[in-house]
N, C-alpha and C positions, 0 to 999 in steps of 0.2 A: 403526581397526578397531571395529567396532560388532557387541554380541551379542544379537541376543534372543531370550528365551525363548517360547515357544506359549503356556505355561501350563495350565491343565486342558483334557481332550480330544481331544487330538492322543495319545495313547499307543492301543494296539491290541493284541489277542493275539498274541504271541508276536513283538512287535516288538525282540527281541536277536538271534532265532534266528540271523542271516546274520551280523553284526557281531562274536558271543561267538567268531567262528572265529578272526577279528584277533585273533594272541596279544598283542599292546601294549592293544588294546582290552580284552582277558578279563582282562590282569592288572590294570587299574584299577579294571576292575568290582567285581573278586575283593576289591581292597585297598577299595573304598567297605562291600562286602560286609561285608567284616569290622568294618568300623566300625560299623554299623548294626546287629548283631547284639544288641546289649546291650540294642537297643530294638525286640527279637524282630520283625525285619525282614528279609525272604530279599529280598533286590533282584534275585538272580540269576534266581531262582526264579520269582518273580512278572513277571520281563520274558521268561520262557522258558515262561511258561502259558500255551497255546495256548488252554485254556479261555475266558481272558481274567476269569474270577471275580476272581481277586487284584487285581485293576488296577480295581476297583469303589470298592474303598476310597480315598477320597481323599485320605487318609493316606499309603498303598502310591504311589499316581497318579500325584500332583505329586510327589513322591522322585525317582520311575523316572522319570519328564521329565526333573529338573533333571539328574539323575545323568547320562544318557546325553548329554543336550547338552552339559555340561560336558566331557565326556570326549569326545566328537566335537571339541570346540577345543581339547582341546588334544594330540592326535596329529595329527601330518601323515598323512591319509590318501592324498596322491600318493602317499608314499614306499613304501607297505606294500602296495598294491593293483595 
């Protein structure tokens, strides 16, 4: 099995909207979320801005990438969809 990542770019406004429904999805987000917070970091927040501002920062950017691909591999989406 083989992962890769995008990298910077590929993230877009309000690209959690449809997936934060998956509750296996929303609760790793939630649990990445809470980790991230100590480094005044809304993960949830910023992949739910449809404005698309927060996702400017490249800091916030490449996070929200690695974070949701991460977590795309590792739930079985058959199973849930």
């Amino acid at each position: 099995m083989w992962f890769i990542f995008s990298g910077m770019g590929s993230q877009w406004p309000g690209m959690l909207s449809n997936l934060i429904e998956i509750s296996v999805f929303r609760e790793r987000m939630e649990h990445l979320d809470s980790i991230l917070k100590p480094f005044k970091i809304n993960l949830i927040d910023a992949l739910l801005d449809k404005s698309g501002q927060t996702l400017k920062s490249p800091k916030i950017s490449l996070i929200s990438i690695i974070a949701v691909e991460v977590q795309l591999n590792t739930i079985d989406l058959s199973k849930i969809i």
